[in-house]
N, C-alpha and C positions, 0 to 999 in steps of 0.2 A: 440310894440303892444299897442294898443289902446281899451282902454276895456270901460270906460266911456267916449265918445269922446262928451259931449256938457258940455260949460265950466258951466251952470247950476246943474250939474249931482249931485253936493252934495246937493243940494238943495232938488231937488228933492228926493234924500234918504231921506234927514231929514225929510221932509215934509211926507212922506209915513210913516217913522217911527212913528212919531208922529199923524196918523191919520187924519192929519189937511188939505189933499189937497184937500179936496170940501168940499161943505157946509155939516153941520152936517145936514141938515132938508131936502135936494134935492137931488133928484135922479140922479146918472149921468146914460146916455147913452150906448146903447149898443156900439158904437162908440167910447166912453169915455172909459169905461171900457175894451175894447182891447187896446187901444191907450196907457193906466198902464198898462197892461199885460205885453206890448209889447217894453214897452221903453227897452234903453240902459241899465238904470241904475236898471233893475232887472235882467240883465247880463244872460239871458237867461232862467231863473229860474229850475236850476238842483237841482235835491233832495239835500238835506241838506246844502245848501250853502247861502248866504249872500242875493243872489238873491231870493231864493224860499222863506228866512226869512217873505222879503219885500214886496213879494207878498201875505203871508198870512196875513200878517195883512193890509192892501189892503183890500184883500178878506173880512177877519170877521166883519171890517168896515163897507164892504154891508148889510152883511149874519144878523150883527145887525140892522139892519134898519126893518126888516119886519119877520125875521124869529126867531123859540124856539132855544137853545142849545142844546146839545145830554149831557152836563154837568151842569146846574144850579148851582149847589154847589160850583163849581171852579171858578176863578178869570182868567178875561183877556180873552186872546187869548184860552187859554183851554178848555173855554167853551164849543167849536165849534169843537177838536183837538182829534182824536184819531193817536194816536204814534204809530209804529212798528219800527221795526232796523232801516228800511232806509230812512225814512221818517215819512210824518204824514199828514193824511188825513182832509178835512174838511168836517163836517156833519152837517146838520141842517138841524129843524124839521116844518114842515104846521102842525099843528093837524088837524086831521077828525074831524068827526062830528059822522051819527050814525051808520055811518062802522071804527070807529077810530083804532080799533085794526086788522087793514087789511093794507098794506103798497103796495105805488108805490113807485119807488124809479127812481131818473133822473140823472145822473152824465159825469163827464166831468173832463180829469186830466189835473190840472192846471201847472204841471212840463212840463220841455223843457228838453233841451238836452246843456245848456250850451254854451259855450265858448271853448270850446276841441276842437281846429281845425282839431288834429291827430284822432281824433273818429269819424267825420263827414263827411259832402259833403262839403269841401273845395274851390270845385272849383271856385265860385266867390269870395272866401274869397280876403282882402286886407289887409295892415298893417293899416288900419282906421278902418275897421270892419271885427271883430274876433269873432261874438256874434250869436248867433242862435235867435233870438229874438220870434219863435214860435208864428207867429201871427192867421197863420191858422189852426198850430199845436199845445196850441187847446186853445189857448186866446180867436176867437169867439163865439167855443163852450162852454165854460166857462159863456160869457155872455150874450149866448140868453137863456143857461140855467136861469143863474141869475134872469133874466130879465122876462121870462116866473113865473118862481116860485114866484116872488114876486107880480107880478099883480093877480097870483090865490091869493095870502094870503092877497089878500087887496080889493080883489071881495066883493061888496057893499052888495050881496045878501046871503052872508055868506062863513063861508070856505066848505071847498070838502067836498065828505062823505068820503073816505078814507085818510088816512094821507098821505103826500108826504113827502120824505128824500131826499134830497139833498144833493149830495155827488161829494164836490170835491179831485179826487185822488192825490196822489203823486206815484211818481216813479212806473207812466206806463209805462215810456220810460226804464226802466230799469227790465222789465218784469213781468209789471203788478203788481207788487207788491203790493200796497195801495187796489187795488181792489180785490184781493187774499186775503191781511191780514181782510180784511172784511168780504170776505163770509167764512174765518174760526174763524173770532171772531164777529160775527154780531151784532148790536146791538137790535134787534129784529127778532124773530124768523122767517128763512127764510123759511121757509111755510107758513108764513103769507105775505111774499111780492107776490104778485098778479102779476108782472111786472117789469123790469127795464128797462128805455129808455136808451140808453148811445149814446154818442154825440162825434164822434173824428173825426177832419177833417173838418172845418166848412169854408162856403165861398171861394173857392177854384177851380181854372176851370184847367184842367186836357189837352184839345187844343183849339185852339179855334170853333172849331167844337164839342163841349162836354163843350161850356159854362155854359148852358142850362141845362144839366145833373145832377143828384145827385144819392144817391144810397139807397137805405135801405133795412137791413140784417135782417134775422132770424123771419119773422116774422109768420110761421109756428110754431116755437115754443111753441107758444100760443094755436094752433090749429085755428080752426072755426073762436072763438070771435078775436080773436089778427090778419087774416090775413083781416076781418071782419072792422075791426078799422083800420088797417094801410093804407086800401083801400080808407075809409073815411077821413082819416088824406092827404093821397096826393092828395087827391080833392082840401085841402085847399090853395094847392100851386098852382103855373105857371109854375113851373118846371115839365120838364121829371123827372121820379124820375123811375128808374130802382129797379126791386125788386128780391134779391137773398134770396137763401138757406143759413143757417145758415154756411156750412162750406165755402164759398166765402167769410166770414168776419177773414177765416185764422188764428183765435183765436190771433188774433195780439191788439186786442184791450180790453178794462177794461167790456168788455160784456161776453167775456167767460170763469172766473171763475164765473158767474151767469148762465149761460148755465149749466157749468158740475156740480152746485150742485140743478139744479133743478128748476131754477128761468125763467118764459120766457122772451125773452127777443125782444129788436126792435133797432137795428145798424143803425144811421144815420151818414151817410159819405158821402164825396169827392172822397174817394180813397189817391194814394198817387201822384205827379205830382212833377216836377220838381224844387219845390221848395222846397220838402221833407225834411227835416234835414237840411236846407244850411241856409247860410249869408242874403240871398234877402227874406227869408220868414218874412215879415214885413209889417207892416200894407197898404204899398200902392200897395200889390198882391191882397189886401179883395175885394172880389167882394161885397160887402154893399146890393145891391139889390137882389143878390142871396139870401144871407146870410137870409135878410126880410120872401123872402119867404122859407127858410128853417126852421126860426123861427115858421111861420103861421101853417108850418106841425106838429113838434114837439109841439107845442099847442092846437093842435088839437087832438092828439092821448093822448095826459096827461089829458085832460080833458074827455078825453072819455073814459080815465081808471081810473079814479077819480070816476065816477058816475055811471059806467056803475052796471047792475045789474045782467050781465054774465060773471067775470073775465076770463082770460085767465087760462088754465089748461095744466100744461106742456107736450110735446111732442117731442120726440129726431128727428121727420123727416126723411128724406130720405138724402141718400148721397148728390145728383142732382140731378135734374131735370131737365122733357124737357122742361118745362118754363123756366127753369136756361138756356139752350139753346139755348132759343127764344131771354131773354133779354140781352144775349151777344153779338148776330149777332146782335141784334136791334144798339147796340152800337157801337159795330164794325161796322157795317154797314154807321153808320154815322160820323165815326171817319177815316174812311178809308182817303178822304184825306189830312189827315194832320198826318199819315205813315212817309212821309218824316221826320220829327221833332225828328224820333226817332234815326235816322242815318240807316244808308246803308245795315246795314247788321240784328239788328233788326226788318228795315223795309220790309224785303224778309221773314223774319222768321213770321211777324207778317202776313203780306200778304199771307204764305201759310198757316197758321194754319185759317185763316179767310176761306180759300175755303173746308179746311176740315170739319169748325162747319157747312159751306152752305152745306154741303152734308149731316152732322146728321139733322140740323134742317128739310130740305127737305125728309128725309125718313121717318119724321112721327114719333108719340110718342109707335105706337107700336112698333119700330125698336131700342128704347132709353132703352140701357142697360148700365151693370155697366162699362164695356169697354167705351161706348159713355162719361160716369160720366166721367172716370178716363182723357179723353182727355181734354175735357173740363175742369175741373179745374187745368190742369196741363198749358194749353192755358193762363185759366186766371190769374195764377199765373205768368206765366212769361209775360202775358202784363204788371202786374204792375208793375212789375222790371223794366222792358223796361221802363215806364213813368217816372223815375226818373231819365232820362237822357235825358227827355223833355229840351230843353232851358226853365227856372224860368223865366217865364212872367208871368203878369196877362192875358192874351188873355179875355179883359172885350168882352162881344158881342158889335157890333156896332149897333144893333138895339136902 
């Protein structure tokens, strides 16, 4: 087994340990900053391990370039570090202006899943590569967050009126955790957070007919203003960007312990696809130009909740919807052929649950009851299972 396989690799530890592998004064790249995420030698970055060490201090290396501590008084890496059993979260602060005691909050969990060949999706595994390198799982996300936050806190025209918190988690791949131990030890009062953006799943194409596609969850949660904003945020893209009910995001991601204590919230994802958990999720599956304008959206909706002068006011919503309906045939519809990818017997299951939702969507939203709910997301639940038995390509578009 091969777990550091470039004969550079200690190198580059030390160099990470040490702080020292880009200039102290320039910014690296959203590119760059996956590219560290995502190497060999942060071995996958599982909570509490050697890897995830080397990725925080990585991380607070940025996080000091432009942004406050959640700690001043402490020294180091602490600064930025809130600690729970299993890990330890990074936090970092924009001040507002003359909403400062009002909070948005952006986040994205910077843990993987390791090197566990028995825990994972094996199946491209080799005896040269044994390492989950999580590049899209959620190293991108990670750094359009970054990337986004630091250009609002260096906006020439001043900073925001409400404060942003930037939260990168640990040990979501192990249930959430990091973002749990938050909203039950927060560190400003979660009635006063206005929003949280959360980001899992970034740059990522699901077949190649669903290049093009993205997704964004929950954003009824908000009511009015928040589906208001999310409307205008996916203006800012090129992307399809398909939009669900909060429980389509399966509470699988670091968004819903903010959901269930009250916080609303906006789910920007990929979904999961065949490189889910496995050996090939690595930086040459990133769709880069996706990724841009996935970035463009999430910038858009953080600055509109930055300034806005009607924050979102929470709202638990409805199970489904027949818009939840609409934009899964919409999907399905244009995913159909590329059915085959999921193998033989998936692809007849997925083919007839697809003629089933053609008959709700077709009977109209007066006919959409809780039964219609219950089919539907029990469909889209096992689409996604089905996609992670996608063959792990990148299917870039050829346009």
């Amino acid at each position: 087994m091969q777990i550091v396989n470039k004969q550079t690799g200690w190198l580059v530890a030390v160099c990470l340990l040490v702080a020292a592998c880009s200039s102290s004064t320039q910014d690296i790249s959203v590119r760059e900053i996956v590219e560290d995420l995502s190497t060999d030698e942060m071995l996958g970055r599982d909570n509490q391990s050697t890897g995830a060490a080397l990725a925080r201090t990585f991380l607070v290396r940025e996080l000091d370039r432009f942004a406050e501590p959640i700690a001043p008084e402490a020294t180091g890496e602490a600064r930025y570090e809130q600690e729970f059993d299993s890990g330890t979260n990074l936090l970092a602060i924009i001040p507002g202006t003359d909403l400062a005691d009002e909070y948005i909050i952006i986040g994205a969990h910077y843990d993987g899943v390791g090197n566990d060949c028995e825990k994972e999706n094996c199946q491209d595994a080799t005896d040269e590569d044994l390492i989950f390198n999580a590049a899209t799982d959620n190293a991108t996300a990670v750094a359009i967050a970054i990337d986004i936050v630091r250009e609002i806190a260096r906006d020439p025209a001043g900073g925001p009126r409400r404060t942003i918190i930037l939260a990168l988690w640990d040990a979501e791949e192990d249930g959430l955790r990091g973002s749990r131990h938050f909203v039950a030890n927060p560190i400003v009062p979660l009635d006063k957070v206005k929003a949280y953006v959360n980001l899992d799943i970034m740059g990522a194409n699901l077949t190649p007919k669903l290049a093009r596609t993205t997704i964004l969850v929950g954003a009824e949660t908000g009511g009015a203003p928040l589906e208001a904003a999310a409307a205008r945020a996916i203006e800012a893209s090129t992307l399809d960007t398909l939009r669900f009910s909060l429980i389509f995001g399966q509470g699988r991601s670091d968004h819903a312990p903010f959901a269930q204590g009250g916080v609303p919230i906006l789910f920007f994802t990929d979904a999961n696809s065949g490189c889910y958990h496995g050996v090939k999720d690595d930086i040459d599956i990133v769709d880069f130009p996706k990724l841009a304008q996935q970035r463009a959206a999430v910038d858009a909706i953080l600055r509109d909740l930055l300034a806005t002068d009607a924050p979102p006011i929470f709202s638990n919503g409805a199970l489904a919807t027949y818009r939840d309906a609409q934009e899964l045939l919409r999907v399905m519809d244009r995913a159909e052929p590329d059915f085959p990818l999921l193998g033989p017997l998936q692809a007849a299951e997925t083919s007839e649950f697809l003629g089933v939702l053609r008959g709700i969507v077709a009977a109209g939203p007066d006919t959409f009851d809780l039964s219609s709910a219950g089919v539907i997301l029990g469909g889209a639940a096992n689409l996604v299972n089905a996609l992670t038995d996608v063959p792990c390509e990148p299917y870039f578009p050829s346009e």
